[in-house]
PDB file of the backbone (N, CA, C, O) and the ligand in Angstrom, with CONECT records:
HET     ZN  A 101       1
ATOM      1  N   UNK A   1     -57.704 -45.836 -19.938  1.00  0.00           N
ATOM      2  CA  UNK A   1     -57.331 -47.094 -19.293  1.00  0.00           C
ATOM      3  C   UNK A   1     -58.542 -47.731 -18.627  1.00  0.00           C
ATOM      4  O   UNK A   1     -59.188 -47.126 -17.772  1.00  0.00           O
ATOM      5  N   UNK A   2     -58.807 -48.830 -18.989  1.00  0.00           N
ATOM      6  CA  UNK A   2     -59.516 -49.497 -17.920  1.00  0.00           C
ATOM      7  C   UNK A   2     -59.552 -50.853 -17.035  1.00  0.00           C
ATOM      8  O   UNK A   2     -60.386 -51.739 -16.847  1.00  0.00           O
ATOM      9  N   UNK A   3     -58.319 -50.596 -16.611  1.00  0.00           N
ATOM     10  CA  UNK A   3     -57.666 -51.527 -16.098  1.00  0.00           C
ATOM     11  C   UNK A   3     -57.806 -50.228 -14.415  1.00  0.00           C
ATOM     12  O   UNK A   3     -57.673 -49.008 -14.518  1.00  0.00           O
ATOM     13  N   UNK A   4     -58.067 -50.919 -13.166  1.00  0.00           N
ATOM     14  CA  UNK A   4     -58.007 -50.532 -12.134  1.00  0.00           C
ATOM     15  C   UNK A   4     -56.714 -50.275 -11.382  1.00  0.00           C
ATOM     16  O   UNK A   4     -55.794 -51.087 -11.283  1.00  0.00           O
ATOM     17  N   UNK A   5     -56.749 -48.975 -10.829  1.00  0.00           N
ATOM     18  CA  UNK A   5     -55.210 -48.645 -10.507  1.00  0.00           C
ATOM     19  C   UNK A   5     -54.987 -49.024  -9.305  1.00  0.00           C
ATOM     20  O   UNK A   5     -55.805 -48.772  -8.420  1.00  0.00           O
ATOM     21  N   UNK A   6     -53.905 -49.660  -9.072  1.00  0.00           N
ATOM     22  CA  UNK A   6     -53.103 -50.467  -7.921  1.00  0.00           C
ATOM     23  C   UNK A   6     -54.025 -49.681  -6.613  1.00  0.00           C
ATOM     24  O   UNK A   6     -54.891 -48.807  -6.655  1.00  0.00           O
ATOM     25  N   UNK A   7     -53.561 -50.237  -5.766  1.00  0.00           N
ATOM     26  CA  UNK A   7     -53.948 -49.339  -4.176  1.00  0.00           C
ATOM     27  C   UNK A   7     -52.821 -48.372  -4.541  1.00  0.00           C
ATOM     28  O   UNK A   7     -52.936 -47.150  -4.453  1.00  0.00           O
ATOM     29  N   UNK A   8     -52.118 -48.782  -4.807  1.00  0.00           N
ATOM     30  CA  UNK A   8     -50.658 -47.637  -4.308  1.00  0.00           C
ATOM     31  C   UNK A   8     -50.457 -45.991  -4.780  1.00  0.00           C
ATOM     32  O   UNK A   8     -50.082 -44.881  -4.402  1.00  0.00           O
ATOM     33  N   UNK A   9     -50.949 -46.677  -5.772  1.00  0.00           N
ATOM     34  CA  UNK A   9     -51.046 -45.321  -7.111  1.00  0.00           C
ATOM     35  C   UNK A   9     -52.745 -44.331  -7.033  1.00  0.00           C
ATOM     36  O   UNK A   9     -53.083 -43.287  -7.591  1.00  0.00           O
ATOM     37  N   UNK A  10     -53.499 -45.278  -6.060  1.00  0.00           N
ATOM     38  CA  UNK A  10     -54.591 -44.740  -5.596  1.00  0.00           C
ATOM     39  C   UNK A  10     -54.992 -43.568  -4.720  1.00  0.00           C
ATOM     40  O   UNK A  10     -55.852 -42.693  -4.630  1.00  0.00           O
ATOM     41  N   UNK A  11     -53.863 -44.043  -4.102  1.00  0.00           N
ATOM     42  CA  UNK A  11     -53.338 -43.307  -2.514  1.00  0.00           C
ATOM     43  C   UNK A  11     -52.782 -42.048  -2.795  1.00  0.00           C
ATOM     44  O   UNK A  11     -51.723 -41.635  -2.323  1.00  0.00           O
ATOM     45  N   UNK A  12     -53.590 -41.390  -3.648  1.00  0.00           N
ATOM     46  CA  UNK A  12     -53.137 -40.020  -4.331  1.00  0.00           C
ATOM     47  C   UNK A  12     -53.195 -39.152  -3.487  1.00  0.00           C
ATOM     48  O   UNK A  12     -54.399 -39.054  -3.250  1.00  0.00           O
ATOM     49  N   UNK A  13     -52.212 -37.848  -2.346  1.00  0.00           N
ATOM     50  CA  UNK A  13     -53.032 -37.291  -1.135  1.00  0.00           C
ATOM     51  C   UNK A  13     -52.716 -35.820  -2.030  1.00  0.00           C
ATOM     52  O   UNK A  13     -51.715 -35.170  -2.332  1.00  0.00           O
ATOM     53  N   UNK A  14     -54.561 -35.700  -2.308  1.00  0.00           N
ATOM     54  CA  UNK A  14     -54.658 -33.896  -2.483  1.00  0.00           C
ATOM     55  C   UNK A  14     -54.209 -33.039  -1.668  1.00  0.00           C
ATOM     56  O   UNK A  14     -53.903 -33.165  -0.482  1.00  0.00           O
ATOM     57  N   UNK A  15     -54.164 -31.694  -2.704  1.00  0.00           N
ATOM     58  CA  UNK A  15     -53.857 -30.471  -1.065  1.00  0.00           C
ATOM     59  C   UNK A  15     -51.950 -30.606  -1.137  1.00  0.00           C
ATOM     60  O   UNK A  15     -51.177 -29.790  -0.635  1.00  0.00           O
ATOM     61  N   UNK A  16     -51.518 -32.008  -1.988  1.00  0.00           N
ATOM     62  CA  UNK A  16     -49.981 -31.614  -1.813  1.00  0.00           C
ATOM     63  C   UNK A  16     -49.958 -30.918  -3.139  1.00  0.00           C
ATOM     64  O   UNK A  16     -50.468 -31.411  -4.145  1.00  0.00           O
ATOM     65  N   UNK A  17     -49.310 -29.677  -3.111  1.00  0.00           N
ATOM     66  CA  UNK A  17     -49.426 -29.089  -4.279  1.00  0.00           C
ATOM     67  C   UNK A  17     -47.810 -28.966  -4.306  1.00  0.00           C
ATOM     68  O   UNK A  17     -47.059 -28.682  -3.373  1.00  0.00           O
ATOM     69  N   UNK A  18     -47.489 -29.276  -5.705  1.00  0.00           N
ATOM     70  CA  UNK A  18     -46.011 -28.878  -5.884  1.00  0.00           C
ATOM     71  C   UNK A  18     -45.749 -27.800  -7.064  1.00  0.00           C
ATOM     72  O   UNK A  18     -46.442 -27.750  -8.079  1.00  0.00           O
ATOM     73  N   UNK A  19     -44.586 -26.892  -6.777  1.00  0.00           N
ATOM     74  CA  UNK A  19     -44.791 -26.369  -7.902  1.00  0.00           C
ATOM     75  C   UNK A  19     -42.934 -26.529  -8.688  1.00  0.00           C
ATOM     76  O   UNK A  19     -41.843 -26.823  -8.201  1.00  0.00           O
ATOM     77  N   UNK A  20     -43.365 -26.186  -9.955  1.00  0.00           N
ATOM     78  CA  UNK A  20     -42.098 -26.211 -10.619  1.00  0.00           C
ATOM     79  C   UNK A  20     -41.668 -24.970 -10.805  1.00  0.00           C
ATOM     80  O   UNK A  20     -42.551 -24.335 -11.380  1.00  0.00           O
ATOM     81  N   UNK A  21     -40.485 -24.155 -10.536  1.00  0.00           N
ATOM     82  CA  UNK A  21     -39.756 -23.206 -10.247  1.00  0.00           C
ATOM     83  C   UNK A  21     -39.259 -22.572 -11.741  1.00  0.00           C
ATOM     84  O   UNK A  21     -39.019 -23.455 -12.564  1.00  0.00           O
ATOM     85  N   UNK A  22     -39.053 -21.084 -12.257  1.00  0.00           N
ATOM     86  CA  UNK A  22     -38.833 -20.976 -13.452  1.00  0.00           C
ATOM     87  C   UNK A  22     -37.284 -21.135 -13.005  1.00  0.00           C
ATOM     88  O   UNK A  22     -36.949 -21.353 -11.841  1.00  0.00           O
ATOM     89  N   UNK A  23     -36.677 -21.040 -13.741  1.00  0.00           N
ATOM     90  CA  UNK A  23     -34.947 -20.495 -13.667  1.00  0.00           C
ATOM     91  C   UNK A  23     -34.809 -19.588 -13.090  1.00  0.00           C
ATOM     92  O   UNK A  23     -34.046 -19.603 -12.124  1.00  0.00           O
ATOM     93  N   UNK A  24     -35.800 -17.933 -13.618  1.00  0.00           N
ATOM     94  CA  UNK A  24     -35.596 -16.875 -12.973  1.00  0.00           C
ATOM     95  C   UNK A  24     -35.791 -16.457 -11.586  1.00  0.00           C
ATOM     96  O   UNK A  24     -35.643 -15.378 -11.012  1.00  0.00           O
ATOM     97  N   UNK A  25     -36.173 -17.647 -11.201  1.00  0.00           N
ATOM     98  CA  UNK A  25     -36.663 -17.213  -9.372  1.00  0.00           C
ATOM     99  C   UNK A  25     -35.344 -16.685  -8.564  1.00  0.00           C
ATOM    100  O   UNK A  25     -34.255 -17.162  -8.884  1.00  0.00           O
ATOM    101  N   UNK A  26     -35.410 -15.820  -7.640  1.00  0.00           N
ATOM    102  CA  UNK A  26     -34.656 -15.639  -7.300  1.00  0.00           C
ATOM    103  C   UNK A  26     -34.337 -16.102  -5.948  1.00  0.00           C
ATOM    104  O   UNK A  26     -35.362 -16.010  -5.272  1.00  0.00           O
ATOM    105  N   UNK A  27     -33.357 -16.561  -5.261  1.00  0.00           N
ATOM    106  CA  UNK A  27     -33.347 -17.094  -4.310  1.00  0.00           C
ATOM    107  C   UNK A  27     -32.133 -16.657  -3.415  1.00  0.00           C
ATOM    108  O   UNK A  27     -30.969 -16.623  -3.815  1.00  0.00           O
ATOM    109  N   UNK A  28     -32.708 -16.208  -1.695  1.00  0.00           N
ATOM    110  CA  UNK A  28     -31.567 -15.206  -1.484  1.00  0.00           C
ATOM    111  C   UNK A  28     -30.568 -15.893  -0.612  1.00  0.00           C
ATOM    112  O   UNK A  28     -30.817 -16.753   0.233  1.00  0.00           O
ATOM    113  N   UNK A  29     -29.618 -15.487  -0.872  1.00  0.00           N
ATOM    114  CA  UNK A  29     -28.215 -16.185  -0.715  1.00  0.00           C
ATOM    115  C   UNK A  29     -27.064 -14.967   0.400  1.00  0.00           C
ATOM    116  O   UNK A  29     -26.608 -13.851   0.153  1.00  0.00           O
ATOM    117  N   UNK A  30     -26.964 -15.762   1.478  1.00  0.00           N
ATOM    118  CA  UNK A  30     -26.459 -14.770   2.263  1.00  0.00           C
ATOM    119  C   UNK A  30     -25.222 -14.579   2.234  1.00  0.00           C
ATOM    120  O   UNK A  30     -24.709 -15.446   1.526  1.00  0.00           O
ATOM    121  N   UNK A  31     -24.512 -13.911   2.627  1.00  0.00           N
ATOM    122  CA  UNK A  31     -23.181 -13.483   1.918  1.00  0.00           C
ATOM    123  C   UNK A  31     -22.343 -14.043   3.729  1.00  0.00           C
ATOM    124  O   UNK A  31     -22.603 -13.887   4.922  1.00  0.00           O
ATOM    125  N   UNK A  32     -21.215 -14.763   2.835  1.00  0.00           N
ATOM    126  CA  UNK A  32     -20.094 -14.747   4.063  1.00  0.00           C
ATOM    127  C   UNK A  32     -19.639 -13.656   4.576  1.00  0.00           C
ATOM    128  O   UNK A  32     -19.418 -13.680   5.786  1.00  0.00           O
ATOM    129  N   UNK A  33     -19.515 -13.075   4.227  1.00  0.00           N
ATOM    130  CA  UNK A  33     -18.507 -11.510   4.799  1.00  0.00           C
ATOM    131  C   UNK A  33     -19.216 -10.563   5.745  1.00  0.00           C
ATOM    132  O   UNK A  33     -18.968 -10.313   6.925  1.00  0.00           O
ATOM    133  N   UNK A  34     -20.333 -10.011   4.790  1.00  0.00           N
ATOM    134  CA  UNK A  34     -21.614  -9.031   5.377  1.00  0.00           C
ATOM    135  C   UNK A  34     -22.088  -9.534   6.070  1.00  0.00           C
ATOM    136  O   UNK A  34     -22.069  -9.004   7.180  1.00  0.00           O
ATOM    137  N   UNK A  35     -22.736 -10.695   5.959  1.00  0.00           N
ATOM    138  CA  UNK A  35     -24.478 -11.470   6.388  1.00  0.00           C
ATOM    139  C   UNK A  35     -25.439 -11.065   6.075  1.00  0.00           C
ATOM    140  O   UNK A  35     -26.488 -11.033   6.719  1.00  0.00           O
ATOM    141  N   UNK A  36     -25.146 -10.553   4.644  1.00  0.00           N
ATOM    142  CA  UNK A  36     -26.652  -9.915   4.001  1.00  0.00           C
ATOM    143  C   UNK A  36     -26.779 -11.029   2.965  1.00  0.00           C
ATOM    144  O   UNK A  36     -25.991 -11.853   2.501  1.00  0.00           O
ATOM    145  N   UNK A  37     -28.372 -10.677   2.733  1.00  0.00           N
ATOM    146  CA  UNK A  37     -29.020 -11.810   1.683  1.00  0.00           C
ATOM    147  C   UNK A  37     -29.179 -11.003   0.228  1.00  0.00           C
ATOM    148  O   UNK A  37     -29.920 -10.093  -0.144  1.00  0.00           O
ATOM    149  N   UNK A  38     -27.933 -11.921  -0.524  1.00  0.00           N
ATOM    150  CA  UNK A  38     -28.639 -11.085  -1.845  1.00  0.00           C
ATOM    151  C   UNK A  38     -29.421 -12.141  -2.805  1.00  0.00           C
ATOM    152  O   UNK A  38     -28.835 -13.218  -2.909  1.00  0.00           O
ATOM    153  N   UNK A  39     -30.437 -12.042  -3.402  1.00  0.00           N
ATOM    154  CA  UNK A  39     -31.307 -12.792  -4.373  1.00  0.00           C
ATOM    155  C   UNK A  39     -30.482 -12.931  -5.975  1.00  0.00           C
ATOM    156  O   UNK A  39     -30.095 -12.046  -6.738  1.00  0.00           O
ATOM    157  N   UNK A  40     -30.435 -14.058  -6.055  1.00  0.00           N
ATOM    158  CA  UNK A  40     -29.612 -14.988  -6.705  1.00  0.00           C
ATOM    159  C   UNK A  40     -30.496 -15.839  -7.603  1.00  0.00           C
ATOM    160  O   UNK A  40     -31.280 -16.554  -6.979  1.00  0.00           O
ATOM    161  N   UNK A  41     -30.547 -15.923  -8.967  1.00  0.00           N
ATOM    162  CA  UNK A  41     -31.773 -16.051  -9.915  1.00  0.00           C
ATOM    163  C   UNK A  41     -31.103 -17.949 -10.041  1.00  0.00           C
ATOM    164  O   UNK A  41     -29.885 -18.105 -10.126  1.00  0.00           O
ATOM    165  N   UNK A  42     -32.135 -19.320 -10.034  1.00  0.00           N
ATOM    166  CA  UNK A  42     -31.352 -20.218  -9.750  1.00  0.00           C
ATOM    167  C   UNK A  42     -30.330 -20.309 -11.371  1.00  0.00           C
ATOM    168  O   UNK A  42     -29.240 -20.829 -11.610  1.00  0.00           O
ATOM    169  N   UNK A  43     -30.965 -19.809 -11.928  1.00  0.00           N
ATOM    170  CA  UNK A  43     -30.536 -20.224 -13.511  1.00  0.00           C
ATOM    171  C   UNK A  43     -28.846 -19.247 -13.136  1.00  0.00           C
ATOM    172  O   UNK A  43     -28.157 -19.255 -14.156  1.00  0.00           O
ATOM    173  N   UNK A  44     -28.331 -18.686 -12.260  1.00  0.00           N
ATOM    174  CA  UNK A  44     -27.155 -18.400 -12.122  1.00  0.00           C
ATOM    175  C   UNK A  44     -26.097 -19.145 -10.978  1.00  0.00           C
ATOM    176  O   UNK A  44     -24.890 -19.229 -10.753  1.00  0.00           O
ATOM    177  N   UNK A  45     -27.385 -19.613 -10.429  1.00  0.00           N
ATOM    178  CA  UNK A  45     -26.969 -20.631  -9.222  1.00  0.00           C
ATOM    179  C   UNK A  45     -26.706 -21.833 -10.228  1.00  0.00           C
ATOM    180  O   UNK A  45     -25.870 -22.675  -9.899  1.00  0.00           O
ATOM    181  N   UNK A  46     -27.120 -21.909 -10.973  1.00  0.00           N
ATOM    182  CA  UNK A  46     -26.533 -23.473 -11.834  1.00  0.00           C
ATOM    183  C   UNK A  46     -25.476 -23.329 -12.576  1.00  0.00           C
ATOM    184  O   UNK A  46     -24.794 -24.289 -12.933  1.00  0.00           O
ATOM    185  N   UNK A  47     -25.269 -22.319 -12.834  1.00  0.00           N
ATOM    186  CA  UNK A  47     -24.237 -21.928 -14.036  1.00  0.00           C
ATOM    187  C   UNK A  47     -22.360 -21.916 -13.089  1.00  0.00           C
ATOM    188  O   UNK A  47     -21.147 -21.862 -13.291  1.00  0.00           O
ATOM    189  N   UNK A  48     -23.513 -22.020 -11.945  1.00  0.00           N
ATOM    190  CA  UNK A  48     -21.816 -22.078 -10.815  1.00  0.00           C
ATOM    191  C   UNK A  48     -20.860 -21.085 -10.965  1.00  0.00           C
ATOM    192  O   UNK A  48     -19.836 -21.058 -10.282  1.00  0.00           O
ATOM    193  N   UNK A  49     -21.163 -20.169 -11.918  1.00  0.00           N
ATOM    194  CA  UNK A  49     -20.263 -19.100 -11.451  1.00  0.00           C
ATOM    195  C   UNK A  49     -20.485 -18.198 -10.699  1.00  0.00           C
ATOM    196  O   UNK A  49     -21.675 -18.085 -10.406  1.00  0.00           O
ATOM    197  N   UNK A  50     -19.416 -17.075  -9.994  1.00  0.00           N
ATOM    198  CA  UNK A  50     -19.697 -16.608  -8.303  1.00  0.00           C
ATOM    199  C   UNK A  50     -20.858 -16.021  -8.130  1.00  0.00           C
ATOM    200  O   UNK A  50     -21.453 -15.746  -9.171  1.00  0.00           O
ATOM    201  N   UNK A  51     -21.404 -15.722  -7.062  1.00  0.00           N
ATOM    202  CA  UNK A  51     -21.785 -15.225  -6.453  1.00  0.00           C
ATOM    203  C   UNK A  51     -21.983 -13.566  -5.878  1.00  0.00           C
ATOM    204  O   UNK A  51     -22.235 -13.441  -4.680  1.00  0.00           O
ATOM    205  N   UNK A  52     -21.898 -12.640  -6.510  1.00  0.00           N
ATOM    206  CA  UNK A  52     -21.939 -11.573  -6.061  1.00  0.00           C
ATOM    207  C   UNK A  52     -22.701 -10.615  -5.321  1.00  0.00           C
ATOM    208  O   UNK A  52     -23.771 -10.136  -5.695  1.00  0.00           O
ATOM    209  N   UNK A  53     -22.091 -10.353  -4.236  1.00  0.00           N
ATOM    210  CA  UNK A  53     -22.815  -9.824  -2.911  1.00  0.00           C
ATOM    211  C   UNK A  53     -23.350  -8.300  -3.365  1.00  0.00           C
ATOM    212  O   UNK A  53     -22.608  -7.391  -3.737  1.00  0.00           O
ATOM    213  N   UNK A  54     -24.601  -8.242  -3.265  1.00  0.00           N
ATOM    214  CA  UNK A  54     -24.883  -6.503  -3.896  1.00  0.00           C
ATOM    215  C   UNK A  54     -24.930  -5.545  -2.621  1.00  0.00           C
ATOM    216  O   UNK A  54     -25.426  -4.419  -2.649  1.00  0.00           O
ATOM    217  N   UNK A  55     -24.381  -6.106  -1.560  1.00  0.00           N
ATOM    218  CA  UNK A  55     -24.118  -4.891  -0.519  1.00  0.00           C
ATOM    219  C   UNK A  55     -22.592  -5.066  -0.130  1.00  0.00           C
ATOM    220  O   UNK A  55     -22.332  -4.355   0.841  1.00  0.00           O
ATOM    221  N   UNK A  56     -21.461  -5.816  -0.602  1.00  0.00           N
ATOM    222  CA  UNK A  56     -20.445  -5.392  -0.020  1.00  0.00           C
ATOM    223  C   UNK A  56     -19.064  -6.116  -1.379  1.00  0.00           C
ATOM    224  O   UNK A  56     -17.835  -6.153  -1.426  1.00  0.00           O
ATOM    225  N   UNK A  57     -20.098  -6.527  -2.185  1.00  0.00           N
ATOM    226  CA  UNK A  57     -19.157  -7.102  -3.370  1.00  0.00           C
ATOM    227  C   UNK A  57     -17.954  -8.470  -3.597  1.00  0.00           C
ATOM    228  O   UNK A  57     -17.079  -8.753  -4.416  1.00  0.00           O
ATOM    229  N   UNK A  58     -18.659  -9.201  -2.053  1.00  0.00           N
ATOM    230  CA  UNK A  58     -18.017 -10.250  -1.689  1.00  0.00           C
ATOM    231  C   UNK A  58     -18.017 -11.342  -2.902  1.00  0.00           C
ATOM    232  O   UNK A  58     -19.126 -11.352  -3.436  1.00  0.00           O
ATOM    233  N   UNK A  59     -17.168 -12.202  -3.457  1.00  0.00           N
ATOM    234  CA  UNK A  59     -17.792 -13.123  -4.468  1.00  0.00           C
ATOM    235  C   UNK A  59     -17.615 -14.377  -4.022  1.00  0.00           C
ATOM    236  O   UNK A  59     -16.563 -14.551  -3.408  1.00  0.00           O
ATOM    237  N   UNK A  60     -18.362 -15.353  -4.152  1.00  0.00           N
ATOM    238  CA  UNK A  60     -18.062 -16.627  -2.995  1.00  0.00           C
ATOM    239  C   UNK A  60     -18.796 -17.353  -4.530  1.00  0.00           C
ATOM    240  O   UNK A  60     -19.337 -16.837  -5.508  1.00  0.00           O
ATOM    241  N   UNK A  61     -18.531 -18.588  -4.192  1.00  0.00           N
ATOM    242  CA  UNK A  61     -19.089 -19.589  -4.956  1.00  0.00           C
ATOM    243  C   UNK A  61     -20.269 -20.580  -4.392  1.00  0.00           C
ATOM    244  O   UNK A  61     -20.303 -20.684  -3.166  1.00  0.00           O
ATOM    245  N   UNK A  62     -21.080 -21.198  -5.020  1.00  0.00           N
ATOM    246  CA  UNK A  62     -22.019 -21.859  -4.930  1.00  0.00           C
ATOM    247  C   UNK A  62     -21.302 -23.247  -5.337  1.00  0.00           C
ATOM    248  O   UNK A  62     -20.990 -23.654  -6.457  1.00  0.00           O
ATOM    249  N   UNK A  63     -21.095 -24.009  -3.717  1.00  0.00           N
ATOM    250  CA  UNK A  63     -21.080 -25.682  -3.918  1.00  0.00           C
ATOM    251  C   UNK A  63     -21.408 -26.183  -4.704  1.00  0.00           C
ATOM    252  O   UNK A  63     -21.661 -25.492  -5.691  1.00  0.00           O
ATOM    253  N   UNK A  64     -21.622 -27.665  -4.811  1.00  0.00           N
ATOM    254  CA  UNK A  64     -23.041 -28.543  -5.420  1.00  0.00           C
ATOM    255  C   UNK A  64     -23.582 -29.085  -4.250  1.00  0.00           C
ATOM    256  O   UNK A  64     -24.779 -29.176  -3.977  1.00  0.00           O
ATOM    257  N   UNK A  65     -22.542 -29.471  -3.517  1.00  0.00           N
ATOM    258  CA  UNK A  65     -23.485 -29.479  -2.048  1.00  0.00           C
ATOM    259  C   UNK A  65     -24.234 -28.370  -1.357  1.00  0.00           C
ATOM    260  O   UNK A  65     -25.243 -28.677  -0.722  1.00  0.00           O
ATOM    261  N   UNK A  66     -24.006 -27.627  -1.390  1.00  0.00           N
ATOM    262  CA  UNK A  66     -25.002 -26.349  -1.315  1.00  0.00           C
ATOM    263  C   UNK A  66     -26.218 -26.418  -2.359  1.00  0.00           C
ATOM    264  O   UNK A  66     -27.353 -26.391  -1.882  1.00  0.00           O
ATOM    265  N   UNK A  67     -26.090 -26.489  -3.493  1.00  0.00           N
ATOM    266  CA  UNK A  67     -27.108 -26.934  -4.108  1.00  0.00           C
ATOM    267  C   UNK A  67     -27.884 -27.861  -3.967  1.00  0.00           C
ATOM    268  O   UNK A  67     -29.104 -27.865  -4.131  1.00  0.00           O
ATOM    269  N   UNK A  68     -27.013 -28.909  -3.573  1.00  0.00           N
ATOM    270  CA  UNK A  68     -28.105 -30.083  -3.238  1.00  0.00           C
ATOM    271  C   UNK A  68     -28.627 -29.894  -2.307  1.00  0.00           C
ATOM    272  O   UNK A  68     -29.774 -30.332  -2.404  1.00  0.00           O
ATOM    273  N   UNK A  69     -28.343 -29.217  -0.862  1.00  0.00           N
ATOM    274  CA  UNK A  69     -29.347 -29.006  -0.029  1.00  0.00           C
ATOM    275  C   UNK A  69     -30.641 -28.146  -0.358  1.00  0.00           C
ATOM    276  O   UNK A  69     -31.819 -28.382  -0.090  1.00  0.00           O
ATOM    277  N   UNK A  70     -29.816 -26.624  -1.303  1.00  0.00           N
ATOM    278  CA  UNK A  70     -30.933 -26.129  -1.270  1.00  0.00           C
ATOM    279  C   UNK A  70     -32.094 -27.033  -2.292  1.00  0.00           C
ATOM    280  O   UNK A  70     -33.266 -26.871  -1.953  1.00  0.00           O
ATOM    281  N   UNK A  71     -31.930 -27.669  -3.121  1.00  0.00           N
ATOM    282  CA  UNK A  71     -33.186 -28.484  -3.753  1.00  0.00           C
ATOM    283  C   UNK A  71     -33.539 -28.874  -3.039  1.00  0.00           C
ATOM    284  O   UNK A  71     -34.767 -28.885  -3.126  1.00  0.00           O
ATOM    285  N   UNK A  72     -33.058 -29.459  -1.879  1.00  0.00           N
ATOM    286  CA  UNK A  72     -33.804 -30.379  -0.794  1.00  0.00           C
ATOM    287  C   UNK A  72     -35.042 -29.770   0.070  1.00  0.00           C
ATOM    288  O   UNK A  72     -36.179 -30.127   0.380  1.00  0.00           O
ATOM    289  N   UNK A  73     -34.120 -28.560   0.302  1.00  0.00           N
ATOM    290  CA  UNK A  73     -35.587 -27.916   1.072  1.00  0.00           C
ATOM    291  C   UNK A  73     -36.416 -27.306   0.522  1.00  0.00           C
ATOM    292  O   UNK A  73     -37.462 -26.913   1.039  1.00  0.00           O
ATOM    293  N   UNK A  74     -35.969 -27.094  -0.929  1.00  0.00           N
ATOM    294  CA  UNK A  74     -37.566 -26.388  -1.740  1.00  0.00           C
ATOM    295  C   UNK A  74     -38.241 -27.555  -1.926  1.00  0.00           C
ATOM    296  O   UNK A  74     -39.435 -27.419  -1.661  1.00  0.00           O
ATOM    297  N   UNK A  75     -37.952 -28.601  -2.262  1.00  0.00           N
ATOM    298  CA  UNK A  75     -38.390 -30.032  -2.514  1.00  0.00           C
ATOM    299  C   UNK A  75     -39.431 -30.130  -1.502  1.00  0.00           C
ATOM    300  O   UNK A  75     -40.629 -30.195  -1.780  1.00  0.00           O
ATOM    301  N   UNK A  76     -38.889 -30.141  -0.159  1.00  0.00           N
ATOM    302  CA  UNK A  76     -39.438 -30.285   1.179  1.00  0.00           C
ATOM    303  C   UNK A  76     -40.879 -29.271   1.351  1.00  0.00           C
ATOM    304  O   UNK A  76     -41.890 -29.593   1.976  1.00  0.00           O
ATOM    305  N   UNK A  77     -40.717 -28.333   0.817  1.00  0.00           N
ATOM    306  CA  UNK A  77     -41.609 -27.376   0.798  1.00  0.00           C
ATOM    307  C   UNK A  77     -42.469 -27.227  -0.474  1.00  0.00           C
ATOM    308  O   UNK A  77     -43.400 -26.421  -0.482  1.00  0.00           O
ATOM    309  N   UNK A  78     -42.199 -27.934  -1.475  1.00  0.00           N
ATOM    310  CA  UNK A  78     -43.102 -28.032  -2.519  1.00  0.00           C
ATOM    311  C   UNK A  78     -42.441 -27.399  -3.461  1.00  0.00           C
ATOM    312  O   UNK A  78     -43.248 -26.925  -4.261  1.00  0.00           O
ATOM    313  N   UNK A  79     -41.420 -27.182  -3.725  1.00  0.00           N
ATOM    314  CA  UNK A  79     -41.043 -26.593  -5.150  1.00  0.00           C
ATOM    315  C   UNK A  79     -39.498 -27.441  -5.827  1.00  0.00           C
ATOM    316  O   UNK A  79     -38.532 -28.036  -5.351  1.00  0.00           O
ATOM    317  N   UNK A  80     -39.889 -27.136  -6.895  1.00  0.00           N
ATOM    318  CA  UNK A  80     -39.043 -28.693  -7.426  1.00  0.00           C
ATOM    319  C   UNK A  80     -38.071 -27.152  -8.703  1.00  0.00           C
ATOM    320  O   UNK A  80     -38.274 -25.974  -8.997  1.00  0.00           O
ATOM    321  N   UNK A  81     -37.294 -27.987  -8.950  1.00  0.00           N
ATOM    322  CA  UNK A  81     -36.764 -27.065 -10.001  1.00  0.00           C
ATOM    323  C   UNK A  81     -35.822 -28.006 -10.832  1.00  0.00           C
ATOM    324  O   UNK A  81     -34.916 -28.589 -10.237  1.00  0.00           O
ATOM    325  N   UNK A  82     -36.000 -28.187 -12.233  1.00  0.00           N
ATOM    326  CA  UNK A  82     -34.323 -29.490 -13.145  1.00  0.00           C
ATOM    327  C   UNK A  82     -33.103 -28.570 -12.698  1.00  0.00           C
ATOM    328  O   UNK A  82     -32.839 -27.395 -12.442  1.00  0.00           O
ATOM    329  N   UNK A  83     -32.589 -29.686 -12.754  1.00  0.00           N
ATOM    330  CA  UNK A  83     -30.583 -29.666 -12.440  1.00  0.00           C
ATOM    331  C   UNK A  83     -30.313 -29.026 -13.856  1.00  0.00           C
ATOM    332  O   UNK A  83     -29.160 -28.779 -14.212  1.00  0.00           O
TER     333      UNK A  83
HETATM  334 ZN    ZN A 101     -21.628  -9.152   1.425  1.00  0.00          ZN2+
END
């Protein structure tokens, strides 16, 4: 291209590093019953089916509002992951 890029698109700020998340990450999910955290791979967190607690066998479900927050705060923190 040599056409000059806007101010806007200029205003590039290094140092924000984002990263993209595999499916398999696991992400720990605390249990209603116990209050233990069990790690929860997201690619099962999307699939919306339960939840299973590996210290007391509780099965709870994953919102989409729960989901949407949690994207929010990996978002917030630099990690992005597709719906
Ligand atoms: Zn539990």
């Amino acid at each position: 291209m040599s056409q000059a890029l806007p101010v806007k698109q200029a205003e590039i700020r290094y140092g924000e590093v984002s990263t993209i998340l595999s499916e398999k990450v696991m992400i720990p999910i605390n249990c209603d019953h116990c209050r233990q955290d069990t790690d929860i791979s997201i690619e099962t967190l999307k699939s919306k089916q339960g939840i299973l607690c590996e210290h007391c066998s509780n099965v709870r479900t994953f919102s989409t509002t729960e989901m949407r927050l949690m994207r929010m705060l990996l978002a917030q923190a630099g990690y992005h992951f597709a719906l």
